[in-house]
N, C-alpha and C positions, 0 to 999 in steps of 0.2 A: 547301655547295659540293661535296663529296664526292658527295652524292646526285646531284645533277647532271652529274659529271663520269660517273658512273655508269651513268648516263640515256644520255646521248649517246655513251659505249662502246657500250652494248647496241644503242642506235640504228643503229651505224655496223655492227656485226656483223649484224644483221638484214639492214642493206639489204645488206651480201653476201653472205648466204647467198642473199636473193631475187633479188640480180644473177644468181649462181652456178644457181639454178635456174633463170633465164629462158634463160640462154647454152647451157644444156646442150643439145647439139643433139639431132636426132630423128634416127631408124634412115636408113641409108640407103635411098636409092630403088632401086627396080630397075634406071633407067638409071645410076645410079652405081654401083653394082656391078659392073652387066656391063662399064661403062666400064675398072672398075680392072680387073676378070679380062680383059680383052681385051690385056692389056701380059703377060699368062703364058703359056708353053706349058704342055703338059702336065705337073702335077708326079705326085710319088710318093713315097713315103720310108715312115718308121716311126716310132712312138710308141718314143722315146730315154731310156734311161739305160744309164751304160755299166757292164759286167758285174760291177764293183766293188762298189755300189754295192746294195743292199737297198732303200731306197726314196730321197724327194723331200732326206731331211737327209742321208743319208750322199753323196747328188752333188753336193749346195751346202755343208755346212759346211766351214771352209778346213780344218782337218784330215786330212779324206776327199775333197776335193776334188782329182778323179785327172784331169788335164790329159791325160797320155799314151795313156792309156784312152782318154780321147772323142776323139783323136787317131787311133790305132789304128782304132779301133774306126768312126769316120768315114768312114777311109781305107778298110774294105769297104765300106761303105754305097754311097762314092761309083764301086766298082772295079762294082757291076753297074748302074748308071746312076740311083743314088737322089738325090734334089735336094731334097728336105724334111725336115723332124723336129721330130715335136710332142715336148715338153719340159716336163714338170710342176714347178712352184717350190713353194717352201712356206714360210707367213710367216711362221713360226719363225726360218728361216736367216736370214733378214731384220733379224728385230727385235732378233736379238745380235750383229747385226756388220753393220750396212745397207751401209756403202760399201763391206766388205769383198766381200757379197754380189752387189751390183753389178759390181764388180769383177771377180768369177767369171764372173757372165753374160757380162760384154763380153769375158774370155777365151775362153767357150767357143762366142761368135759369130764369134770373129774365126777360132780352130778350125774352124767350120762353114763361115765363108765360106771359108778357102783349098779346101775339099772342094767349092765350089762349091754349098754346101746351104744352104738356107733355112730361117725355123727357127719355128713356131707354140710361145710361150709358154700353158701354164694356169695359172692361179691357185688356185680353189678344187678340193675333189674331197669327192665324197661316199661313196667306196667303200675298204675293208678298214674298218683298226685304228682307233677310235675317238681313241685317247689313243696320245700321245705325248713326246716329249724330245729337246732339246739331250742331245751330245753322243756318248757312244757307243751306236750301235746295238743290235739284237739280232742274233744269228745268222741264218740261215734256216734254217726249221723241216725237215728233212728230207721232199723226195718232196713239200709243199703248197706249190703256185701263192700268190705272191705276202703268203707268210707274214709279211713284216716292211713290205710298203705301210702309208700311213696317210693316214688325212682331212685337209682340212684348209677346217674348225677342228676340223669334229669335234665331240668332246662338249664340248669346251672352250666351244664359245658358247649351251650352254644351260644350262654352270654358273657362266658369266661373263659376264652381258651385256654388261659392259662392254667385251669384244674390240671389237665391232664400231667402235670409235674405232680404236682398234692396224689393225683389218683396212681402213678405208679409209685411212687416212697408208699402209700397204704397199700396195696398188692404185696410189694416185694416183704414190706416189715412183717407182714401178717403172714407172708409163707416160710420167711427166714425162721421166724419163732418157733414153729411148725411143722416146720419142712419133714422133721422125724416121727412127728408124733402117731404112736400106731393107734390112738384112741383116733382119728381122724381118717374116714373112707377114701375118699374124693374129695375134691377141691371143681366146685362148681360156679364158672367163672366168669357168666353172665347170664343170666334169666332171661327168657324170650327177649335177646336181641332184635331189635327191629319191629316188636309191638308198639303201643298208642302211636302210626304211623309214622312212626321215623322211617321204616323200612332199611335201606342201605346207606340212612344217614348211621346206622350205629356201626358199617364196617371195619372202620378205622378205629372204634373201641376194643371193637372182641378184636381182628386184629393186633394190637397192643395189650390186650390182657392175655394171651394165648404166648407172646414174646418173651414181657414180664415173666408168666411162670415158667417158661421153660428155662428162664435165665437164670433163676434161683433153681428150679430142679429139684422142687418136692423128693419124697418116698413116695407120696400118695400120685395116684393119675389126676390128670386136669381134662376138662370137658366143658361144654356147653349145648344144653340141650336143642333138639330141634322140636321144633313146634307147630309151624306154619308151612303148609308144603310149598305156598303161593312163592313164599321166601326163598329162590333159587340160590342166587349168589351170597345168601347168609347158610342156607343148611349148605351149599359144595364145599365152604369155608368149614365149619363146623363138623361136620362129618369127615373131613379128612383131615383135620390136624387133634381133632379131638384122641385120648390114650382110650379112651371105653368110649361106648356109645349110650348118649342119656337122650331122653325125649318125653315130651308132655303127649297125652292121650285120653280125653273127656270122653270119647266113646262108645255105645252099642260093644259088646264084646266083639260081633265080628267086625265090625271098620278095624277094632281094637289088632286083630289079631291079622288084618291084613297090614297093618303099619308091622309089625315085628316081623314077618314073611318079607319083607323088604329089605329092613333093617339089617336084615340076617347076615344079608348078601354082605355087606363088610365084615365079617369075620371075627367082628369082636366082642366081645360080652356086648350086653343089653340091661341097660339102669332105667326104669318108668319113676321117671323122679316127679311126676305131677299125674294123680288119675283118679276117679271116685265123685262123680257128680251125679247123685241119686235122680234125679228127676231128665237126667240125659240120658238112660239107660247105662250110665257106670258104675256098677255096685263092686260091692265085695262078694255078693252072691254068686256074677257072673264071670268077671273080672279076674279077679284075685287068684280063683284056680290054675287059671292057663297062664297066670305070671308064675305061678310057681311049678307046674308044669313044664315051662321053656326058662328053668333059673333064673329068670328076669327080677332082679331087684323090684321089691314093689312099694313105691310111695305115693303114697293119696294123700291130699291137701284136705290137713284139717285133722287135729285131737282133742280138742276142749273147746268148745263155745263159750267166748268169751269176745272181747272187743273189735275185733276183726268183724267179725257179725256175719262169719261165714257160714251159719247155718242156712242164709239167704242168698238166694239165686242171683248171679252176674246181673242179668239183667231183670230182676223181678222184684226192685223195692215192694216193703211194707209199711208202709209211712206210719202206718201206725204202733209197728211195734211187735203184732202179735205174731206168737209162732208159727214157722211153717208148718203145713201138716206132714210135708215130706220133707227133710233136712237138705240142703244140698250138699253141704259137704258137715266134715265133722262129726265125731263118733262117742264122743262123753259130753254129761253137764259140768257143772262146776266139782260138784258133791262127790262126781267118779260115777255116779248112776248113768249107763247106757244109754241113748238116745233109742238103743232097739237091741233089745236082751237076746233075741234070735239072731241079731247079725254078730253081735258081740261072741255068740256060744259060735257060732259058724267059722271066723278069725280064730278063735282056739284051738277051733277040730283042724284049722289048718297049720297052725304053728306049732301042734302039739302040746298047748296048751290045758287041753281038757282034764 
């Protein structure tokens, strides 16, 4: 009897997971895409954490979890006419405190909607510190860009296969919650997959993250940006199961503007969810125009200088500390005073700000 009863559990689990894979729906079409992008104006904003904050744990765990900050610190975003902000989660926060973590996000949407801002969640990311921790952070390492960022999973899913159970229950929970919510743009579902040299060890993630959401089936579109052109078999993956099309561009305005001439060619809106590194020829001066000239969403990494210590170049430690003379990324101090009063007035004249 046992065997039996056995039998027909297994039975009944099978036919749902093969329900579950039949339902999951396929990429959006192009005319649904442009359908849903035709209900936006022009957006703009910034890859968001607010200056408190060192990486993805020290902005979600409820400890460090600075409501005021991202208050504050919104409240410039929205003073030169910004309406977006992409926002990195990480499934740690999650998995020691799920409701509590929820709970956070839906503070700091409800934060972003009184600013009037929109708000692109990511899940995974394949760039800095390998490993990581609950709990208290590190410091930031004096003078290096982005010293206490971290992966996520990281090393952790090639010394535990078993995450990947924990990493889909945090996908599906976080888009079940969500799945309606119109304060949310996009759903961005891995960060430069295949960066710190994994390359096509991350296929099998985005893969599984692109599954995952289409299994729940948001209202918002799901995407994953392309970044790396070297990366054949992660952008042909990306680019054709992606609902819109999002991609990083550190760029000269024209290399910039022959990636979207490309781009184009699929048919779907176009999101620059990472761009703006002053000292690589990416401004807001040069830049910024011709993303809103081709309604290209436009997000530049970096609002508030603070712990991240993005003001300082990838690759251009300061050991000792002192400021750049040319910022690389990021556009306020602490205080809300501009890092450059002309580029600030420039952002205005384009969002109608002035």
């Amino acid at each position: 009897m046992k065997k039996l009863q056995i039998s027909i559990a297994l039975f009944f689990v099978l036919l749902t997971v093969n329900i579950q894979a039949q339902t999951a729906r396929a990429a959006w079409s192009k005319e649904q895409a442009n359908t849903w992008y035709a209900n936006y104006s022009w957006l703009r904003g910034c890859d968001f954490i607010p200056s408190t904050a060192i990486n993805q744990l020290e902005m979600w765990q409820a400890e460090t979890f600075d409501s005021a900050t991202i208050n504050r610190e919104l409240g410039y975003a929205e003073s030169i006419g910004m309406n977006i902000m992409r926002v990195y989660l990480h499934h740690l926060a999650w998995q020691i405190d799920k409701e509590g973590f929820k709970n956070r996000m839906n503070i700091y949407l409800s934060i972003a909607d009184k600013h009037n801002i929109k708000t692109i969640f990511v899940f995974f990311d394949d760039c800095w510190n390998p490993t990581y921790h609950a709990g208290t952070q590190p410091a930031p390492k004096t003078g290096i860009h982005n010293s206490g960022w971290v992966r996520d999973p990281g090393q952790l899913l090639y010394d535990s296969a078993s995450i990947i159970t924990t990493l889909e229950a945090y996908v599906k929970d976080v888009l079940n919650t969500f799945r309606y919510d119109k304060r949310i743009f996009l759903w961005d579902l891995y960060n430069e997959p295949g960066n710190s040299d994994y390359g096509n060890k991350s296929l099998p993630l985005l893969k599984n993250a692109f599954t995952w959401g289409r299994e729940v089936n948001p209202d918002q579109p799901l995407s994953a940006g392309v970044w790396n052109s070297q990366l054949n078999d992660l952008n042909a993956y990306q680019l054709t199961n992606s609902d819109v099309i999002t991609y990083h561009d550190y760029n000269s305005v024209d290399v910039h503007r022959r990636t979207i001439d490309t781009l184009k060619n699929y048919g779907k809106p176009l999101i620059c969810t990472e761009y703006m590194a002053r000292t690589r020829n990416s401004t807001f001066f040069t830049v910024m125009p011709m993303l809103k000239e081709n309604k290209i969403v436009a997000i530049n990494w970096g609002l508030v200088a603070g712990k991240t210590n993005t003001m300082y170049a990838w690759d251009t430690p300061m050991p000792k500390g002192e400021e750049p003379k040319v910022w690389f990324h990021d556009i306020f101090r602490k205080d809300g005073t501009p890092y450059d009063q002309k580029e600030t007035q420039f952002i205005k004249s384009l969002t109608g700000k002035q």
